[in-house]
C-alpha positions in Angstrom: -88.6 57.4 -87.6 -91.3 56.5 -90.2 -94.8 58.0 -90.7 -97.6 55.7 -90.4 -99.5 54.9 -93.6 -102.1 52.5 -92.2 -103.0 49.8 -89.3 -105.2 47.1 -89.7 -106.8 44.4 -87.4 -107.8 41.4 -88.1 -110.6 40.0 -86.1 -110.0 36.9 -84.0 -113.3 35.7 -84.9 -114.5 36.2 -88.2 -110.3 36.6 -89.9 -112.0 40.2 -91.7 -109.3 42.9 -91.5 -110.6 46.3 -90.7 -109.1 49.9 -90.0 -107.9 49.9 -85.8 -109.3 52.5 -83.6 -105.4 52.9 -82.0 -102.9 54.8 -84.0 -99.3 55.8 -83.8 -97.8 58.9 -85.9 -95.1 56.9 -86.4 -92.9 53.4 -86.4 -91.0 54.6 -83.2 -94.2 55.3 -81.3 -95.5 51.8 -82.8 -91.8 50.0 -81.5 -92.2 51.4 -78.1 -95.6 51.3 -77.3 -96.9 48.0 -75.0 -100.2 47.7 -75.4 -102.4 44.9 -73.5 -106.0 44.1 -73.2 -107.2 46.8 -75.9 -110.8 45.5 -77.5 -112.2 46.9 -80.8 -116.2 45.9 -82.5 -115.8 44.3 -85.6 -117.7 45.9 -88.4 -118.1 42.8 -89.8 -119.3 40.4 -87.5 -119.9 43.2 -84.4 -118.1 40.5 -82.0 -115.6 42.6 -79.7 -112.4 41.7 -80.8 -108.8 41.9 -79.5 -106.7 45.1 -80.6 -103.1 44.4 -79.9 -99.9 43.8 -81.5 -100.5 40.1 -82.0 -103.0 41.1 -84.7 -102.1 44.2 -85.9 -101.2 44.8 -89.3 -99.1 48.0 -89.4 -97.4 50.0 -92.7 -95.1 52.9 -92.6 -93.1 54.4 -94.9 -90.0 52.3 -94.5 -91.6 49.1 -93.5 -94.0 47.0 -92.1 -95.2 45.0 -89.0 -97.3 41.7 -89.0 -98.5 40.6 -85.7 -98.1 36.6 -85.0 -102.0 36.2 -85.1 -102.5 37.2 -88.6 -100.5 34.6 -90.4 
């Protein structure tokens, strides 16, 4: 189990990365967790945006995540 340092978005309409409203203590909760239909505001371009693992970046103390969306 790793602590979470940070999770980042990245909006599917403007590509800005910003800091996601949904958080996980650790890389266990992260792993485990299913999330599905979640929708953030963009503090860039204030379009509601998807918030799910498919754009998530996520870094903990051992690792990281990169959804398939941010690439």
């Amino acid at each position: 189990m790793s602590k979470t340092i940070e999770i980042l978005i990245r909006c599917l309409h403007c590509q800005t990365w910003f800091p996601s409203p949904i958080w996980f203590g650790d890389s266990e909760s992260f792993d485990t967790s299913k999330l599905f239909a979640n929708q953030a505001q963009c503090p860039h371009c204030k379009k509601i945006t998807g918030c799910n693992k498919e754009n998530f970046h996520a870094l903990f103390e051992d690792g990281g995540f990169l959804g398939k969306e941010t690439i």
